[in-house]
PDB file of N, CA, C and O in Angstrom:
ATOM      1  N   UNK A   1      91.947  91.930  95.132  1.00  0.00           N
ATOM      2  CA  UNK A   1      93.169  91.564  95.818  1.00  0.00           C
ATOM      3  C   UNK A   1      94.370  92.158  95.094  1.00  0.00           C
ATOM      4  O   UNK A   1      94.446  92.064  93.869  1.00  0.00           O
ATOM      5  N   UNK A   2      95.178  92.681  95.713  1.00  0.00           N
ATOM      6  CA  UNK A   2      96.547  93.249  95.308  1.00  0.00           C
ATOM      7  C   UNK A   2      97.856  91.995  96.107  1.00  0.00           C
ATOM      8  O   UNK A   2      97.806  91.455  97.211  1.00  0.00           O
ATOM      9  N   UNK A   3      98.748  91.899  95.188  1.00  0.00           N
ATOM     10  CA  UNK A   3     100.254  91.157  95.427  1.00  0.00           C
ATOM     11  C   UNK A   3     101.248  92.146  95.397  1.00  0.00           C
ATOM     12  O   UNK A   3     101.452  93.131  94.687  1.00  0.00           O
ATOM     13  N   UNK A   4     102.087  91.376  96.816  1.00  0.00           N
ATOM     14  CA  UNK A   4     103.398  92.086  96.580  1.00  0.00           C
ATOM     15  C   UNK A   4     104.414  90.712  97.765  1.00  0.00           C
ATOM     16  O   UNK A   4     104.080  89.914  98.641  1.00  0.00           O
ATOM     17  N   UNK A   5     105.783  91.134  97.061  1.00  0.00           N
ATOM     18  CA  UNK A   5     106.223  89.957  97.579  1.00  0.00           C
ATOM     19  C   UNK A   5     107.049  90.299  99.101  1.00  0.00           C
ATOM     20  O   UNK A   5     107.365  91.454  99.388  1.00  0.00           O
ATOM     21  N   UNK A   6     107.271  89.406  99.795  1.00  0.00           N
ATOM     22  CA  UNK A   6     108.328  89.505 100.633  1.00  0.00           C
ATOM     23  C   UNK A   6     109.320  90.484 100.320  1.00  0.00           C
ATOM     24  O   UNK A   6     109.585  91.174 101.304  1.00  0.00           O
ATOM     25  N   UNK A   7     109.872  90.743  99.433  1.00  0.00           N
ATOM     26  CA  UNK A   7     111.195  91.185  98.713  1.00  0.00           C
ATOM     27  C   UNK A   7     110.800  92.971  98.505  1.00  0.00           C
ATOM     28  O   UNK A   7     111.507  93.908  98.876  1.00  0.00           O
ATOM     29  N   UNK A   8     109.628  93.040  97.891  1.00  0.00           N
ATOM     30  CA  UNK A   8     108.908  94.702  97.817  1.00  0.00           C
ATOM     31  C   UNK A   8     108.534  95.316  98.918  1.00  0.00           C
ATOM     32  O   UNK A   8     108.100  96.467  98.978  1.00  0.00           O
ATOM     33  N   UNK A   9     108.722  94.427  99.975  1.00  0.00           N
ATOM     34  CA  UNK A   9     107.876  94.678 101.178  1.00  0.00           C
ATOM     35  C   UNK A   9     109.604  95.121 102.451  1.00  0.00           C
ATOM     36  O   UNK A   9     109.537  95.566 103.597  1.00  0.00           O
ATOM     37  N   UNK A  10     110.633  94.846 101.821  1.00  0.00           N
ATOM     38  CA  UNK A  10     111.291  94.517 102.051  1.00  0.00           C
ATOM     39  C   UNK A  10     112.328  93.514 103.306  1.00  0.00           C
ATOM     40  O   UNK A  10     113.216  93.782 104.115  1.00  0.00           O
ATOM     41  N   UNK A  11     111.626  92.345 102.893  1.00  0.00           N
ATOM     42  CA  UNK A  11     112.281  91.457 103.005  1.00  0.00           C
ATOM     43  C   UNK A  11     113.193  90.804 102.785  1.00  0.00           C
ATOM     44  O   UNK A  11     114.250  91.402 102.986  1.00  0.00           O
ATOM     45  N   UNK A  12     113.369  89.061 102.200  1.00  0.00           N
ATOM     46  CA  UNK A  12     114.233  88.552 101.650  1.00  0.00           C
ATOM     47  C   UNK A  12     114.048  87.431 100.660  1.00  0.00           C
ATOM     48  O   UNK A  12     114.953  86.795 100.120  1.00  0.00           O
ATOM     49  N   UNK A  13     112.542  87.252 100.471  1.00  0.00           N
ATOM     50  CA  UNK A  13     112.056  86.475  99.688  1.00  0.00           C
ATOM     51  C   UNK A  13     110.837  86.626  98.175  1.00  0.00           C
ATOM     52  O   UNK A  13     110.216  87.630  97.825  1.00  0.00           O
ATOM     53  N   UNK A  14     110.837  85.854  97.824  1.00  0.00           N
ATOM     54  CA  UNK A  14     109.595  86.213  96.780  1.00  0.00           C
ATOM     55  C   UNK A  14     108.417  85.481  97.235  1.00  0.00           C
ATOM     56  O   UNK A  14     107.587  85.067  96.426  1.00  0.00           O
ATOM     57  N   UNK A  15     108.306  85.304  98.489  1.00  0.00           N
ATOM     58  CA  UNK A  15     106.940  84.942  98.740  1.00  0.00           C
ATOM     59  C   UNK A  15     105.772  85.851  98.749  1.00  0.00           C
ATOM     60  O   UNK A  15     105.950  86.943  99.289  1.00  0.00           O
ATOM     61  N   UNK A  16     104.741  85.622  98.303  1.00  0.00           N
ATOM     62  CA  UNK A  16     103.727  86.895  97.244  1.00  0.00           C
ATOM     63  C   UNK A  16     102.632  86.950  98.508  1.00  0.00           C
ATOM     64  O   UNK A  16     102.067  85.914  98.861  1.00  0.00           O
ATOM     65  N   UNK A  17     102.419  88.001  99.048  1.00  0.00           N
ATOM     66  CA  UNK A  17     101.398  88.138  99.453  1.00  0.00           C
ATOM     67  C   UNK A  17     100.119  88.783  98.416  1.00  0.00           C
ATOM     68  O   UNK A  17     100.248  89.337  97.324  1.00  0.00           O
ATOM     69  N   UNK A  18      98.573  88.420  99.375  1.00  0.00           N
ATOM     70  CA  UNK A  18      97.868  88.865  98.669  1.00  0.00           C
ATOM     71  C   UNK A  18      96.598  89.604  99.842  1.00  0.00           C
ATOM     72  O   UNK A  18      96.164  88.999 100.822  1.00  0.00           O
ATOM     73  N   UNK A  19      96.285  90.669  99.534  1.00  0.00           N
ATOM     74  CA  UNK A  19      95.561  91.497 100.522  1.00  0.00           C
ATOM     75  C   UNK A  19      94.699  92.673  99.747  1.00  0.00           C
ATOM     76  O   UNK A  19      95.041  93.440  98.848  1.00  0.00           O
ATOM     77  N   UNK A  20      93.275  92.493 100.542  1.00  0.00           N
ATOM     78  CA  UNK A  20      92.964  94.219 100.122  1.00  0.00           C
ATOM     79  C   UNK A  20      93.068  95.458 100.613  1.00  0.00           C
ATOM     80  O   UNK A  20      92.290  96.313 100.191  1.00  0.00           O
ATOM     81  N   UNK A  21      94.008  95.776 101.556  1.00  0.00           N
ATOM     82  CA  UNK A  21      94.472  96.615 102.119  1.00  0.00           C
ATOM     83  C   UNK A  21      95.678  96.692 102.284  1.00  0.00           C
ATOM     84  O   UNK A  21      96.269  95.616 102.361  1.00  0.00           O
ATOM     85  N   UNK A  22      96.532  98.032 102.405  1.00  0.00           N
ATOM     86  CA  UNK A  22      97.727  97.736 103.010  1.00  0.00           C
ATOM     87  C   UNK A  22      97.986  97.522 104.109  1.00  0.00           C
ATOM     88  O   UNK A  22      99.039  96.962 104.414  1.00  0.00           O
ATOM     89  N   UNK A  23      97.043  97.935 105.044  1.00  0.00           N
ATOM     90  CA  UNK A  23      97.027  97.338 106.568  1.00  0.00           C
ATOM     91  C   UNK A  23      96.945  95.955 106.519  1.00  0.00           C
ATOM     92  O   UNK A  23      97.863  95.504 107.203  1.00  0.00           O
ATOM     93  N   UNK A  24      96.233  95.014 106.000  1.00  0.00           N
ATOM     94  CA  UNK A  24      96.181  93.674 105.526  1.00  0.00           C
ATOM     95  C   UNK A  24      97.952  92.831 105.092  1.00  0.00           C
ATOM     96  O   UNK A  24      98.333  91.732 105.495  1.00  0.00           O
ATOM     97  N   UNK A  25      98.506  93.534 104.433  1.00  0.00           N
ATOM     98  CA  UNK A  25      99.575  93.612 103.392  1.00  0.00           C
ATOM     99  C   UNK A  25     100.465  93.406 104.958  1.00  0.00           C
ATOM    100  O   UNK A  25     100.877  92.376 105.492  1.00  0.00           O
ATOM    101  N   UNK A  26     100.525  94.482 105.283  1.00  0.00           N
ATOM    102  CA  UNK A  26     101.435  95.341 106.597  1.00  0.00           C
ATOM    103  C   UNK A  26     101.524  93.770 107.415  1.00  0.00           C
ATOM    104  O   UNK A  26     102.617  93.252 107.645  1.00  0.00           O
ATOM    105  N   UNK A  27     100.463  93.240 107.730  1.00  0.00           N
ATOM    106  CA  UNK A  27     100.076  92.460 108.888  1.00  0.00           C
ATOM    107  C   UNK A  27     100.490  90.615 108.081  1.00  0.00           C
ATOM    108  O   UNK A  27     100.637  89.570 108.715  1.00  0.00           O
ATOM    109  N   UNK A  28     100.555  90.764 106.899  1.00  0.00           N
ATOM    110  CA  UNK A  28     100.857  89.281 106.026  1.00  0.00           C
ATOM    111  C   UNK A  28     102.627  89.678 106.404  1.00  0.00           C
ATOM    112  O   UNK A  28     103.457  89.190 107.172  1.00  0.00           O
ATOM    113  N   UNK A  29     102.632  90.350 105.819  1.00  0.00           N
ATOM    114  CA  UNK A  29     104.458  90.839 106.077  1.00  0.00           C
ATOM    115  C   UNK A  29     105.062  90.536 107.114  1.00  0.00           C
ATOM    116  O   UNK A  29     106.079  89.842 107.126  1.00  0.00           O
ATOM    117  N   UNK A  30     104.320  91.183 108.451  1.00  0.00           N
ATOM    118  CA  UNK A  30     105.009  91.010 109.699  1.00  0.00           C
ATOM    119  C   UNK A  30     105.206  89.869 110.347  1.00  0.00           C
ATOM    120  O   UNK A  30     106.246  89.570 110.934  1.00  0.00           O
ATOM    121  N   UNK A  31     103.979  89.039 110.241  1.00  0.00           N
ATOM    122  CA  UNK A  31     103.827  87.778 110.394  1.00  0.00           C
ATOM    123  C   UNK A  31     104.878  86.275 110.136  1.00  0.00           C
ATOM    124  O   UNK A  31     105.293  85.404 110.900  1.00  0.00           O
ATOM    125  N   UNK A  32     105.035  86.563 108.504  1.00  0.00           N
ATOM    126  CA  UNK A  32     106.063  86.017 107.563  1.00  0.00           C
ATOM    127  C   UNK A  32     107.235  86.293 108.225  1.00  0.00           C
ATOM    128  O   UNK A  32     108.054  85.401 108.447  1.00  0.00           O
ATOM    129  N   UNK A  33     107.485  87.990 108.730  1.00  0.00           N
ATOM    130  CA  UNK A  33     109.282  87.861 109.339  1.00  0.00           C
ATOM    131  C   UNK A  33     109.224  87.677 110.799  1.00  0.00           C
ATOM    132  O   UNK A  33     110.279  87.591 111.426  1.00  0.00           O
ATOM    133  N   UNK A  34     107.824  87.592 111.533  1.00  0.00           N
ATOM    134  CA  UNK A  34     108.541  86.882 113.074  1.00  0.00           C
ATOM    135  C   UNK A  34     108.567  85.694 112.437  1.00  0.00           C
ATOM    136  O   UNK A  34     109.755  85.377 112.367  1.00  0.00           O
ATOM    137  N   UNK A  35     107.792  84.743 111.860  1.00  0.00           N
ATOM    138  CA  UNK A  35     107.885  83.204 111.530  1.00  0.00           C
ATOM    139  C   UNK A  35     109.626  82.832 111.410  1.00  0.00           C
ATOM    140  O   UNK A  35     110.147  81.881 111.992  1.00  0.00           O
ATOM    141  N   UNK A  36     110.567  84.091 110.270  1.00  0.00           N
ATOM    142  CA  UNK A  36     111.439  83.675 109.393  1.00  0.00           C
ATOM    143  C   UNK A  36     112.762  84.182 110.746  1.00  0.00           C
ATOM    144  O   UNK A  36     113.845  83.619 110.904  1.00  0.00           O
ATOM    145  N   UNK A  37     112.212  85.407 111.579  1.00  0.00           N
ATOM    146  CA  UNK A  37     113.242  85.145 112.418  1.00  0.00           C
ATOM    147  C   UNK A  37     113.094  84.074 113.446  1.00  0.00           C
ATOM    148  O   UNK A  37     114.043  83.392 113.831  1.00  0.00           O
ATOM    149  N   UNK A  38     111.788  83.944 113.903  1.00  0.00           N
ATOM    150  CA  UNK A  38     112.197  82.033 115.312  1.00  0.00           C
ATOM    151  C   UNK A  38     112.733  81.311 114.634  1.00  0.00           C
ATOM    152  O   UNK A  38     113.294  80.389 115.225  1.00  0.00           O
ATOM    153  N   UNK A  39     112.886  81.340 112.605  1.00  0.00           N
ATOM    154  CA  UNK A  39     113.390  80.143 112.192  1.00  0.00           C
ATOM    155  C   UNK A  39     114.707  80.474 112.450  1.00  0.00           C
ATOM    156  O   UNK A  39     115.356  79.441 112.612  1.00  0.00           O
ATOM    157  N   UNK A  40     115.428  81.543 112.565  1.00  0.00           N
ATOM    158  CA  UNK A  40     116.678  82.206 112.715  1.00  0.00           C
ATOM    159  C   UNK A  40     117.066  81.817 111.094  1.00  0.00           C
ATOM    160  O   UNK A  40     117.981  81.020 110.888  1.00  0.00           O
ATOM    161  N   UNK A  41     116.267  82.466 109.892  1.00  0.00           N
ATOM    162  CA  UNK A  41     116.622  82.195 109.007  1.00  0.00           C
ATOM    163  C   UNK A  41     117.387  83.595 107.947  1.00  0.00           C
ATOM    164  O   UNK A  41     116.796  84.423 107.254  1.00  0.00           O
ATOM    165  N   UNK A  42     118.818  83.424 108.171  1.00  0.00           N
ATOM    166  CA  UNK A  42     119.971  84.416 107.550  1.00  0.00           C
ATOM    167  C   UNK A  42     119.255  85.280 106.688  1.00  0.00           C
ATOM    168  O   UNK A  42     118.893  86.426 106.954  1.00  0.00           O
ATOM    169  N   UNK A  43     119.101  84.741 105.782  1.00  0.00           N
ATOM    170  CA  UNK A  43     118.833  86.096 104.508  1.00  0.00           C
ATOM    171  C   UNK A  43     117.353  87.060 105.161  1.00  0.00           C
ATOM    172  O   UNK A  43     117.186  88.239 104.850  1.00  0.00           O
ATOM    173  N   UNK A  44     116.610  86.469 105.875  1.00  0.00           N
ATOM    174  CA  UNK A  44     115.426  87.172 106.503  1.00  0.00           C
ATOM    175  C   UNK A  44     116.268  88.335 107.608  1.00  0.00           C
ATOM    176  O   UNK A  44     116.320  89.564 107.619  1.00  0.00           O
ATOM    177  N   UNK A  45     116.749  87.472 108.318  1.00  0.00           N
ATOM    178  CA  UNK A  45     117.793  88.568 109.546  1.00  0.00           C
ATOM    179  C   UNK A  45     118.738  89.747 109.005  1.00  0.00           C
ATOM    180  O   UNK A  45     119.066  90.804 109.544  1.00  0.00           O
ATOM    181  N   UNK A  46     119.056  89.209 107.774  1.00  0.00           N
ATOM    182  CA  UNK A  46     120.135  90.345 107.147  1.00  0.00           C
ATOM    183  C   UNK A  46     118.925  91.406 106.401  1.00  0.00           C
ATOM    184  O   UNK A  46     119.230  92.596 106.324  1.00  0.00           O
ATOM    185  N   UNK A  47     117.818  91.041 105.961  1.00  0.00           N
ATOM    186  CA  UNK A  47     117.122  92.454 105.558  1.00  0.00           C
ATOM    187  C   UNK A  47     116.446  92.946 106.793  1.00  0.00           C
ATOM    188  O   UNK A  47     115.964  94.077 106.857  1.00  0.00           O
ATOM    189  N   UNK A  48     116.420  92.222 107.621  1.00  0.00           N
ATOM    190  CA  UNK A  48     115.908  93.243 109.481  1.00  0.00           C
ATOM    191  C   UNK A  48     116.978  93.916 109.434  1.00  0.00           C
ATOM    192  O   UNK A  48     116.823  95.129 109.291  1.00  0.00           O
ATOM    193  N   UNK A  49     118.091  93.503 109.511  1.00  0.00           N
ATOM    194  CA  UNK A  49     118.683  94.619 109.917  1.00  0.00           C
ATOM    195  C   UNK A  49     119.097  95.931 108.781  1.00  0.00           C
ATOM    196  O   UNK A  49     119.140  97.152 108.931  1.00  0.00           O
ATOM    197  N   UNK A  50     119.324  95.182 107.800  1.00  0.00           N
ATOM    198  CA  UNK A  50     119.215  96.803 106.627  1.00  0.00           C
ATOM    199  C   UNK A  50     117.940  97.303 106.795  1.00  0.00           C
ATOM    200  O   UNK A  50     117.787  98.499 106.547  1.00  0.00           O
ATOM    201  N   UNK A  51     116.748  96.490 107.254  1.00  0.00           N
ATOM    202  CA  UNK A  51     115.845  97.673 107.297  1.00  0.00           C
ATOM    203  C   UNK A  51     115.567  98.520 108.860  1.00  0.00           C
ATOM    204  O   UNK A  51     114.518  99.135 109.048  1.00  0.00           O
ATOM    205  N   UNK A  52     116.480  98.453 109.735  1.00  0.00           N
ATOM    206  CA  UNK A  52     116.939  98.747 110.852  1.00  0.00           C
ATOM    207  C   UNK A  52     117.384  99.819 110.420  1.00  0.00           C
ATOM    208  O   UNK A  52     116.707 100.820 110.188  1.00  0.00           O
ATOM    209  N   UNK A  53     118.644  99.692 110.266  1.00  0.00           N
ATOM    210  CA  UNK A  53     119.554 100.666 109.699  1.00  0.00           C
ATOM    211  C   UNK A  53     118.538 102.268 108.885  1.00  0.00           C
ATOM    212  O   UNK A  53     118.565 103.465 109.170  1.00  0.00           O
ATOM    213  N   UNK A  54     117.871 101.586 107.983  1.00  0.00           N
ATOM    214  CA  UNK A  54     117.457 102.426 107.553  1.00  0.00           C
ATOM    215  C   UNK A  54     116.187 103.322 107.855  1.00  0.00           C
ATOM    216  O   UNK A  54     115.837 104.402 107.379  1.00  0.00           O
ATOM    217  N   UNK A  55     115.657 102.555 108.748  1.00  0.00           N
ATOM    218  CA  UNK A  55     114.675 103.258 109.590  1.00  0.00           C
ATOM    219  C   UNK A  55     115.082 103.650 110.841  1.00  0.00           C
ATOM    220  O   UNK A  55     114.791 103.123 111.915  1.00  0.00           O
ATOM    221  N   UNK A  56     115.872 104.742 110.606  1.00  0.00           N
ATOM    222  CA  UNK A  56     116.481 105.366 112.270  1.00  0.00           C
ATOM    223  C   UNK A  56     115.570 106.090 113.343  1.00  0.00           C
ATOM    224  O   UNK A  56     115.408 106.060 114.563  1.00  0.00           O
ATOM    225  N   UNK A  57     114.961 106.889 112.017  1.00  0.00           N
ATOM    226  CA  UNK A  57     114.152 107.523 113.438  1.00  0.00           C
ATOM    227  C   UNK A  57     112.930 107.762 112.716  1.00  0.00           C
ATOM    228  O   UNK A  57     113.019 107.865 111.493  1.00  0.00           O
ATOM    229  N   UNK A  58     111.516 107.895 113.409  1.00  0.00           N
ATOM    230  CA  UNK A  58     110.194 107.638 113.248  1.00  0.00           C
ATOM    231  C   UNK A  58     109.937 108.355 112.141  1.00  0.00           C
ATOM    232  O   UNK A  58     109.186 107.770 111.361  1.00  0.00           O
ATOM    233  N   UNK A  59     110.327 109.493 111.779  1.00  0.00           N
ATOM    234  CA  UNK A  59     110.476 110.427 110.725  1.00  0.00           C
ATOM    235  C   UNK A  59     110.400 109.446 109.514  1.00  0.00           C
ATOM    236  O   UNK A  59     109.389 109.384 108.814  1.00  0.00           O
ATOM    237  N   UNK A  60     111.412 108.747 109.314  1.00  0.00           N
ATOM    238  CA  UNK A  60     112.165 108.061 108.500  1.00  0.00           C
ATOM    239  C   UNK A  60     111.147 106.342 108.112  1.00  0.00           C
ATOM    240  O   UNK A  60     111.002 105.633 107.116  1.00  0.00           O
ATOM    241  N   UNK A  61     110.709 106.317 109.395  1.00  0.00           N
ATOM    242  CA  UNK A  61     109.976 104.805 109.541  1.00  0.00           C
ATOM    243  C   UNK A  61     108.350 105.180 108.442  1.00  0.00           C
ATOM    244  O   UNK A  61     107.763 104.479 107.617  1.00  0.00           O
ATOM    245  N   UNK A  62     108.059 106.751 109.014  1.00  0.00           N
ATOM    246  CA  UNK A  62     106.525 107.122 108.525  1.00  0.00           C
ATOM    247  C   UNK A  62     106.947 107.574 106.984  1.00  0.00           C
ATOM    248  O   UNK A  62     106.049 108.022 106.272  1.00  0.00           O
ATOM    249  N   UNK A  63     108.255 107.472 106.470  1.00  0.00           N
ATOM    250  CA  UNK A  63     108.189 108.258 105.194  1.00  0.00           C
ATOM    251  C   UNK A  63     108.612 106.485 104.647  1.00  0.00           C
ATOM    252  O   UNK A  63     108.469 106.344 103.433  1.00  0.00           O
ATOM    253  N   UNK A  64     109.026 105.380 105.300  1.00  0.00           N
ATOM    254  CA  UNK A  64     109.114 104.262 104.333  1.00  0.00           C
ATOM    255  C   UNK A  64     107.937 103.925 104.142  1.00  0.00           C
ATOM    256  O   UNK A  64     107.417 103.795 103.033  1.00  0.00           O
ATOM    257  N   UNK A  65     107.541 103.797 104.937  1.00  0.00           N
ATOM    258  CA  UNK A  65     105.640 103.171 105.200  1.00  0.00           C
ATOM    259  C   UNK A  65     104.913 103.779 103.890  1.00  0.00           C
ATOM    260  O   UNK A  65     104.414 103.001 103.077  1.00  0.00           O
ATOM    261  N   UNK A  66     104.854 105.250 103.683  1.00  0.00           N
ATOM    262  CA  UNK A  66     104.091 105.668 103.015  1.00  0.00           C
ATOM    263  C   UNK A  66     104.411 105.813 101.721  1.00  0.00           C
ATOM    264  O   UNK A  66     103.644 106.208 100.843  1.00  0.00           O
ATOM    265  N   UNK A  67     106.051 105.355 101.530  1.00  0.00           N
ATOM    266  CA  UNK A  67     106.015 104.568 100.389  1.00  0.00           C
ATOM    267  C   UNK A  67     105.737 103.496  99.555  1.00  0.00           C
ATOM    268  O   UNK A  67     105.343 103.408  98.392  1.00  0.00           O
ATOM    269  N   UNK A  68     106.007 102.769 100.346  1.00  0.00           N
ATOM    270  CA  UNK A  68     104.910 101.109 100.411  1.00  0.00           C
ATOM    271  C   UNK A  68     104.356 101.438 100.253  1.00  0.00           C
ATOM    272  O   UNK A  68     104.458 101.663  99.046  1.00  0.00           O
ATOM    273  N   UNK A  69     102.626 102.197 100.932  1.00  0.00           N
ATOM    274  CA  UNK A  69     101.517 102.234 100.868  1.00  0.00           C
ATOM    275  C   UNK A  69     101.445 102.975  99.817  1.00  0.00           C
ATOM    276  O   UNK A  69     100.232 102.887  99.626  1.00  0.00           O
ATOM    277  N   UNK A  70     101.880 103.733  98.872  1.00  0.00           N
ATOM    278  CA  UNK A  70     101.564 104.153  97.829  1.00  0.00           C
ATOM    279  C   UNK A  70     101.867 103.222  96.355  1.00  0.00           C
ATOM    280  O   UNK A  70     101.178 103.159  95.337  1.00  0.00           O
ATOM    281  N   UNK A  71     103.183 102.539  96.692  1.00  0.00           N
ATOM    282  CA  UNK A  71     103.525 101.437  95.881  1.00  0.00           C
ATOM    283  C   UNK A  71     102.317 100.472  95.477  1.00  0.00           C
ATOM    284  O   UNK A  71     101.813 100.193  94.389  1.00  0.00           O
ATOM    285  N   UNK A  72     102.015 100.012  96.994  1.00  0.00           N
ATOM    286  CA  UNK A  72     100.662  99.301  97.178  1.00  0.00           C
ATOM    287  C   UNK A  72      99.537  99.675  96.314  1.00  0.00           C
ATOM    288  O   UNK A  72      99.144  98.872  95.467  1.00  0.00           O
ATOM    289  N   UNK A  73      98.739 101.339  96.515  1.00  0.00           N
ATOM    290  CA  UNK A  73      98.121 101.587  96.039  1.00  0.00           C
ATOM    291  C   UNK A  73      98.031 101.418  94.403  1.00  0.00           C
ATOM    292  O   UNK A  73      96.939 101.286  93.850  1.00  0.00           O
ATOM    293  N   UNK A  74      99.113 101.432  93.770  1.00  0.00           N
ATOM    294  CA  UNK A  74      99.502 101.912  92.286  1.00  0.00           C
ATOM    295  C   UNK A  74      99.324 100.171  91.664  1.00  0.00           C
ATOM    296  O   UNK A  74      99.299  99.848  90.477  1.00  0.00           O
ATOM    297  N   UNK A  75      99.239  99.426  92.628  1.00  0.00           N
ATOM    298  CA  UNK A  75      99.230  98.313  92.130  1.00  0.00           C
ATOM    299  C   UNK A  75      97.727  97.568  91.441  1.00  0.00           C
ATOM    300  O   UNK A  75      96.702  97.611  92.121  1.00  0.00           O
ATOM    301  N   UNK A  76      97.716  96.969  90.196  1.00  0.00           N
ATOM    302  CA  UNK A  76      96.323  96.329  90.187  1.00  0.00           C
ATOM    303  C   UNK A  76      95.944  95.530  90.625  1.00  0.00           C
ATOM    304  O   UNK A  76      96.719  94.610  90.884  1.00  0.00           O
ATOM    305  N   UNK A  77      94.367  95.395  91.005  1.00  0.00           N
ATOM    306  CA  UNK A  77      93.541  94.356  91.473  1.00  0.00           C
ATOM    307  C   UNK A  77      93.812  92.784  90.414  1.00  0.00           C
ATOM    308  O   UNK A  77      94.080  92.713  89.215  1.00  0.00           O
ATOM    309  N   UNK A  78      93.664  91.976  91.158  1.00  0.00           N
ATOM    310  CA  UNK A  78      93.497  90.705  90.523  1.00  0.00           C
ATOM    311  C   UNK A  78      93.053  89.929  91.057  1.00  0.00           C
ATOM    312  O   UNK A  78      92.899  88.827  90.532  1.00  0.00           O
TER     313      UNK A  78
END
């Protein structure tokens, strides 16, 4: 199992996920921010939208991703 938090994942929290994949990872993440936006909860909504912003165009979306997923990778098992 590999950890990474809400916050690395970029979010707004330190809630730690734990997964053996980054597709796994990808899917704990997404989950956590529909939950945190029906809560309509601020600091979650304000990193959607910086990470809006910063993912303009698909180009841009496939070069964050595959930073994560390498982040991911570099990380140890525990």
């Amino acid at each position: 199992m590999k950890k990474m938090t809400c916050r690395q994942l970029g979010g707004a929290c330190d809630l730690e996920f734990q997964a053996e994949t980054f597709d796994e990872m990808e899917t704990l993440s997404k989950n956590h921010g529909m939950e945190m936006f029906k809560k309509g909860d601020k600091p979650h909504l304000d990193a959607m939208h910086k990470m809006k912003a910063l993912i303009q165009t698909p180009e841009e979306m496939k070069q964050w991703f595959e930073s994560k997923r390498k982040e991911f990778d570099q990380l140890p098992h525990h």
